[in-house]
C-alpha positions in Angstrom: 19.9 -38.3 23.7 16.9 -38.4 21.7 14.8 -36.3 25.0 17.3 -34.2 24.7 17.2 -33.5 21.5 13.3 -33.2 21.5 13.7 -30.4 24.8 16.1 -28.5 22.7 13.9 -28.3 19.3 10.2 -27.4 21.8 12.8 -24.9 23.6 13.4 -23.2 20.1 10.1 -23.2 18.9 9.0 -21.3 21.6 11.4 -19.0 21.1 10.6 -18.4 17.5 6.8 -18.4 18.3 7.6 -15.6 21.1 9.5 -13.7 18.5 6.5 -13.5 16.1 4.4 -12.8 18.5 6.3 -9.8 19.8 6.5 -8.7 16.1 2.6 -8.9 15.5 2.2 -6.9 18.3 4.4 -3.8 16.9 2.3 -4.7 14.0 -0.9 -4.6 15.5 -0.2 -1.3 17.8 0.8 0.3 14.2 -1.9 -0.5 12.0 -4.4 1.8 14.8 -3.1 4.6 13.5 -1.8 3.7 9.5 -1.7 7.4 8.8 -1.4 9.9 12.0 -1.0 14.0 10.6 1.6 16.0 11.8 2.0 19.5 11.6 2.4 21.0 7.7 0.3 18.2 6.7 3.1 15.8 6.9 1.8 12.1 7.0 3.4 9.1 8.5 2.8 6.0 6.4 3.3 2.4 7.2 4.8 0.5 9.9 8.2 1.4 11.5 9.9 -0.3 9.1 8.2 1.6 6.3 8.0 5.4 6.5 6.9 7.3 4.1 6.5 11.6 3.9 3.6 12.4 1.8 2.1 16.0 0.4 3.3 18.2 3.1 6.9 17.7 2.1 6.4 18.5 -1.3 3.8 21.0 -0.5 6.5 22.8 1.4 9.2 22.5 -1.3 7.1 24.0 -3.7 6.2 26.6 -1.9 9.3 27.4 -0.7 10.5 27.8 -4.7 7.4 29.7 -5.3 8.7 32.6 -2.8 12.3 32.5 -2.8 12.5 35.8 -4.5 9.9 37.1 -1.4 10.8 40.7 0.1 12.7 40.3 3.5 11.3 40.4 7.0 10.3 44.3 7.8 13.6 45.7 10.0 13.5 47.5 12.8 14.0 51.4 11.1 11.6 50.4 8.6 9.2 49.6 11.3 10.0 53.3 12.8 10.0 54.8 9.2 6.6 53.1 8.7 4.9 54.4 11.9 6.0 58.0 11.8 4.6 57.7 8.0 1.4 57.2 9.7 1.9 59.2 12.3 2.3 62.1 9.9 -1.2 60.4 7.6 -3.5 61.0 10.6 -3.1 64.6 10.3 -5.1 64.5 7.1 -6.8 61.2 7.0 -7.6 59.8 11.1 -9.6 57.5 9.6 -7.2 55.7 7.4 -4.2 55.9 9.2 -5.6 54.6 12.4 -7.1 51.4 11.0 -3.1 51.0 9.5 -2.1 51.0 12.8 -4.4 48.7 14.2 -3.9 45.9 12.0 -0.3 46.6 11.3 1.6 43.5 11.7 -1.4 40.9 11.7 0.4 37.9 10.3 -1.0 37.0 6.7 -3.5 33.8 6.5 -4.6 32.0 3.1 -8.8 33.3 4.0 -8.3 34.9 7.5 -10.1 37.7 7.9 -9.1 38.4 11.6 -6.7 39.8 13.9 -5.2 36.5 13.7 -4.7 36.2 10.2 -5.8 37.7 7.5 -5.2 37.6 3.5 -4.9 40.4 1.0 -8.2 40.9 -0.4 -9.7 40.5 3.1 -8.0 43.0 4.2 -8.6 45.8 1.8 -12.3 44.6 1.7 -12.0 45.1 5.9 -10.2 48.6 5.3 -12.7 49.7 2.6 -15.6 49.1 4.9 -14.4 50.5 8.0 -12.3 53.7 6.6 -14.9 54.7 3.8 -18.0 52.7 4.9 -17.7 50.5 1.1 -19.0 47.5 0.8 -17.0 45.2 -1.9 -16.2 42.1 -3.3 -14.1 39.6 -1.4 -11.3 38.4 -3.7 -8.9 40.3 -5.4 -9.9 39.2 -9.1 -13.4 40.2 -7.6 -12.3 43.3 -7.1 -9.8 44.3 -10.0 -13.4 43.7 -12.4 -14.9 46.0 -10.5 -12.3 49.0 -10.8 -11.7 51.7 -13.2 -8.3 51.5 -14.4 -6.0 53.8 -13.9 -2.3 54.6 -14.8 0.6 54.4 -12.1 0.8 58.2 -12.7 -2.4 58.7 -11.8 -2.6 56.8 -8.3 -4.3 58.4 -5.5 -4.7 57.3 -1.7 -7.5 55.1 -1.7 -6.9 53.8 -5.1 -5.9 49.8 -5.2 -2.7 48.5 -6.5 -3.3 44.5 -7.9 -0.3 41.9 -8.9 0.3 38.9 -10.7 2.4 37.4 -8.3 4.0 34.0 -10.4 0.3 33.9 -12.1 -1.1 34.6 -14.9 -4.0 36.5 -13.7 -4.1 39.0 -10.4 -3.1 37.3 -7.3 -2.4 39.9 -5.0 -4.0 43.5 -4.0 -2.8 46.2 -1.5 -4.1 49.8 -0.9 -2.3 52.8 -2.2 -1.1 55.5 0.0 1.4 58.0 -1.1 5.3 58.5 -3.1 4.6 54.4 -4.7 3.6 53.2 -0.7 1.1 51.4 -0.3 -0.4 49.2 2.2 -1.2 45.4 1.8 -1.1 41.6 3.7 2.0 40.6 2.5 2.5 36.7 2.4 6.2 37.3 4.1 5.4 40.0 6.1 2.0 40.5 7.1 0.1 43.7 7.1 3.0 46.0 6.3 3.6 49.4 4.3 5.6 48.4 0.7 6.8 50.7 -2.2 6.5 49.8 -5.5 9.4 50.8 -6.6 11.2 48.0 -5.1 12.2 45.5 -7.7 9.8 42.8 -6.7 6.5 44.9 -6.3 8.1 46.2 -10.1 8.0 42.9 -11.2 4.5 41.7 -10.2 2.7 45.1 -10.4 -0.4 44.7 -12.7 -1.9 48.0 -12.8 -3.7 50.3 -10.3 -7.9 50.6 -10.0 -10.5 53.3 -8.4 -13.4 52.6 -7.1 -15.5 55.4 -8.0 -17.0 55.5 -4.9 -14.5 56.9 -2.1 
């Protein structure tokens, strides 16, 4: 009785020692990677038992409430409207309306300054260069110091239109064009002809500059 008692405790032992050997293991495999990145900056932290999202969540969230007042995506007849708009702009300007085309829809990118992404300021820096052969500064605080201010009234193609999209200083900066449109990388949309008449252009609009040059 007593062997067989002794078999039966060893028997259990082993069983226990297997188990927490098995759960080392899932321990051990874990800790090579304690913090793997996902996409949006999401990080995974701790073991399987222990998950944790970090940053990118909130990062999202917050942006998300940042832009929930955003214009829609472009439609379609807008699109059309847009392109016969420019269509009708090369007969006077070649120069200007052509470079609209090409980069029209280039998704917007926080510092691109490409075809495959490209922010505000980049891009009216890009348009001032290649349409008017202008060299100037690269951000759009940059460049509303280094405009002559002018009144909505008074607004001329060429001229630039900043905002202060939820800031407190100028945020934003598009190219005016003609009737309140003007061209800009939206955040939403990408490169895309706006009006600012609409209420959320209305809302944000911080005054238009000319750069004296053009």
């Amino acid at each position: 009785m007593k062997q067989i008692t002794t078999i039966l405790s060893t028997c259990i032992a082993l069983m226990f020692l297997g188990s927490c050997a098995a759960q080392k293991t899932t321990g051990s495999t874990a800790s090579k990677s304690k913090t793997p990145q996902f996409i949006d900056g999401i990080t995974l932290e701790g073991g399987s038992n222990n998950v944790r999202l970090t940053q990118g969540k909130q990062l999202y969230t917050n942006n998300k409430k940042a832009n929930n007042d955003a214009p829609d995506m472009e439609t379609a007849e807008q699109k059309s409207t847009a392109f016969k708009k420019i269509s009708e702009g090369k007969k006077h300007n070649i120069s200007l309306y052509s470079f609209i085309e090409d980069w029209y829809g280039t998704p917007y990118r926080f510092g691109g300054d490409n075809r495959f992404g490209i922010d505000c300021s980049a891009f009216t820096r890009q348009l001032y260069n290649d349409v008017y052969n202008l060299p100037i500064v690269r951000t759009s605080i940059e460049q509303f110091t280094q405009v002559e201010r002018i009144a909505t009234s008074e607004l001329k193609e060429g001229d630039l239109v900043f905002f202060k999209i939820h800031s407190k200083r100028i945020s934003h900066v598009g190219v005016y064009l003609y009737d309140g449109k003007f061209v800009h990388a939206s955040v939403s949309q990408g490169v895309v002809i706006s009006d600012l008449g609409d209420a959320y252009w209305t809302r944000y609009y911080a005054g238009g500059g000319r750069m004296n040059h053009i």
